[in-house]
N, C-alpha and C positions, 0 to 999 in steps of 0.2 A: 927215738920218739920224733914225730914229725911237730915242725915249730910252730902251723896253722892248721887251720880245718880243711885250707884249700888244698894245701900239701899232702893230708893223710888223705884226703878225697882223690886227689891225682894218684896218688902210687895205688889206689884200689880199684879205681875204674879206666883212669886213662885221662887224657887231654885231648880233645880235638886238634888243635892249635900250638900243643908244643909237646915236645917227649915227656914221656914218662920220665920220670928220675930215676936212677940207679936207686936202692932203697935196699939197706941191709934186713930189715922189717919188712920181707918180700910175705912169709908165711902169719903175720899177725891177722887177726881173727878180725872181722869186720863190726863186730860187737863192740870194741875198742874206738871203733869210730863212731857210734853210733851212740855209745855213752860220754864221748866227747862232743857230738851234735846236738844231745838232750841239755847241755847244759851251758852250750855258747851264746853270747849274747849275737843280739840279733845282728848286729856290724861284723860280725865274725861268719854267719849264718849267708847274709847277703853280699861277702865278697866274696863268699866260697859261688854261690850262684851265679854271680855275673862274672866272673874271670872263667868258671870253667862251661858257661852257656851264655857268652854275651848278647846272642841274637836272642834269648828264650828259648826256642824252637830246635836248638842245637847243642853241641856236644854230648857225654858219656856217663853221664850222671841218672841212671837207671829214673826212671818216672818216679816211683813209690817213694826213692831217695830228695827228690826234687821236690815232690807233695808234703811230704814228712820235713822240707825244710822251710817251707813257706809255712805251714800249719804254726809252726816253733816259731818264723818271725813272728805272723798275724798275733799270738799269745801275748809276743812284748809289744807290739806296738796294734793294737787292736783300733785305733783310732787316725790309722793312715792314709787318705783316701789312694795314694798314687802307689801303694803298696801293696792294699786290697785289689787292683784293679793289674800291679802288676801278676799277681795270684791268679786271680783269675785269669787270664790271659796264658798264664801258662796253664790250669786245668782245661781250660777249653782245647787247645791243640793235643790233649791225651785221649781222646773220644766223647763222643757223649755221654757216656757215665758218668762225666762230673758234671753236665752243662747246668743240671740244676744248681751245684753250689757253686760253681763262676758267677750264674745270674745272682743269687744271694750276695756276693762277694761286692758286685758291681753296684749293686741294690744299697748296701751298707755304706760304699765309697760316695753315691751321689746325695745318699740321707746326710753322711757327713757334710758334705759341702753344702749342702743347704743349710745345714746349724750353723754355719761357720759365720763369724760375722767377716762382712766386707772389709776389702784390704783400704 
């Protein structure tokens, strides 16, 4: 069994940036990850995303898996501006098919900071 998210995400897709790992769990079924993704917390969620896409725009982490993990953070932390806006930032580089809900996304980060009171 792999010991993080980022781990069983790396032996399934790949690393840009470093080797795959040797992995006795080479034939484990992708379902196993994806029930272990529904139910990490979001610190878990966004060290898998930045270790294995540190620019956004890069590494091996299929789109739907990178959407499907930002979805799962925004759930726990709905109230993030700099989180919302990293989201969006990544749907906007997958086509325009998402550009509507990037703008929503963006739209939700600046409402927040306007409620926000001053520092």
């Amino acid at each position: 069994m792999h010991s993080t998210l980022t781990e069983h995400a790396r032996c399934l897709w790949g690393d840009e940036y470093r080797p795959t790992p040797a992995c006795a769990e080479r034939h484990h079924e992708e379902s196993y990850f994806f029930e272990r993704l529904t139910f990490a917390d979001a610190d878990a969620i966004l060290a898998m995303l930045r270790e294995l896409s540190p620019f956004l725009c890069d590494g091996y982490l299929p789109v739907w898996v990178r959407n499907l993990a930002y979805r799962l953070v925004l759930l726990q932390r709905p109230d993030d501006p700099d989180l919302l806006r990293e989201a969006a930032a990544s749907l906007r580089l997958h086509g325009p098919g998402w550009d509507d809900i990037a703008a929503q996304l963006q739209q939700r980060a600046d409402a927040l900071e306007e409620q926000a009171p001053p520092n």
